[in-house]
C-alpha positions, 0 to 999 in steps of 0.5 A, a space after each residue: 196644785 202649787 201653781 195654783 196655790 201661786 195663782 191665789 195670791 194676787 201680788 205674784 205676776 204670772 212671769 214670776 211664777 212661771 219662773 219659780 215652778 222649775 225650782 220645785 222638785 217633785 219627790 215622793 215618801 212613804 209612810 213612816 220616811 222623814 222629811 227631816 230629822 232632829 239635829 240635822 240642818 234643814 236646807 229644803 221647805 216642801 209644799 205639800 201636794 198630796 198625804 200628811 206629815 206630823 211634826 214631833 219632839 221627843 221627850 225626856 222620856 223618849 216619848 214622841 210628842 206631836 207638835 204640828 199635823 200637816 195636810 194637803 196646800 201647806 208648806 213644810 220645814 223646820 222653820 228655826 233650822 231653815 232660817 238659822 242654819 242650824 240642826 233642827 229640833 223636831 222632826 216631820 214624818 211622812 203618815 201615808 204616801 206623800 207627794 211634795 214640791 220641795 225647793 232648796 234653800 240656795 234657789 228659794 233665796 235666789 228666787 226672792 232675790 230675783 222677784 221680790 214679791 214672793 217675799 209677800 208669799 214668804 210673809 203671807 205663810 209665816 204669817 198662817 203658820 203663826 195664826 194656826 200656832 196661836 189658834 193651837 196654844 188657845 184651844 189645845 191648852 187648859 182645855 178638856 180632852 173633850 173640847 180639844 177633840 171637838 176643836 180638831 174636829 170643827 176646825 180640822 176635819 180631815 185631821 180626824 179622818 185622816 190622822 191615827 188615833 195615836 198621833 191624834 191623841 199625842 197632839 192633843 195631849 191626851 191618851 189613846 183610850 181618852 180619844 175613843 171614849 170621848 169618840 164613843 160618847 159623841 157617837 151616843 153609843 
């Protein structure tokens, strides 16, 4: 899957991809394991093969807060602490049975010291990772309970299916209970 996910972009050459395949190790979660957690420094970005991970803060309150949901063809990191070198901020759940590509920080700055042209990969990542940032700012905030369900629900389908109501809930900003009522107005029951 990664290695198509490589071949998807055209500027990576076939020797460089061959070359960054063994780089990536294949680790599996479990429901409920982290990926990383708040305040420790993340050294690793996974791509993710198959499951679904949600990204959370948590609150002055102790209430866990999704910021991010994340399926299938997506990387994932704790950017800031990836890049910076210092403890993470949030921390990234594994939501069913995952399995992930993960490459190290050490090999993946090796890897674009060795062939530059996945800094293009690099760039072309950030780059989705801030276009979904701003599509969430836009359509999740100052927004009913209803338009924000009906986003997730055209823009990220498989969010719906796929994801509890709880978490969904959490990363719209809304109640449980407000999610099943506005599923249930939808449906016409």
């Amino acid at each position: 899957m990664l290695k198509k996910y490589f071949n998807s972009h055209s500027f990576l050459k076939m020797e460089e991809i061959e070359s960054a395949l063994p780089l990536f190790k294949e680790v599996q979660l479990n429901k409920g394991e982290y990926f990383i957690t708040d305040t420790i420094i993340c050294n690793q970005i996974a791509f993710v093969v198959k499951g679904s991970f949600r990204g959370f803060v948590v609150d002055d309150k102790g209430n866990e807060v999704n910021i991010c949901l994340k399926l299938e063809n997506q990387f994932i990191t704790s950017y800031e602490s990836f890049l910076n070198q210092q403890p993470s901020k949030k921390n990234i759940q594994a939501m069913e049975k995952c399995d992930l590509l993960i490459i190290n920080r050490d090999s993946l700055i090796n890897l674009l010291d060795k062939f530059p042209s996945f800094n293009f990969l690099i760039k072309a990542v950030a780059e989705q990772e801030l276009i979904e940032k701003e599509n969430f700012l836009i359509h999740l905030n100052n927004k009913s309970g209803k338009e924000k369900y009906l986003f997730i629900l055209n823009y990220y389908p498989d969010f719906i299916r796929r994801v509890k109501l709880s978490d969904l809930a959490s990363f719209i900003g809304v109640t449980p209970r407000t999610v099943s009522r506005i599923r249930k107005n939808l449906s016409g029951n």
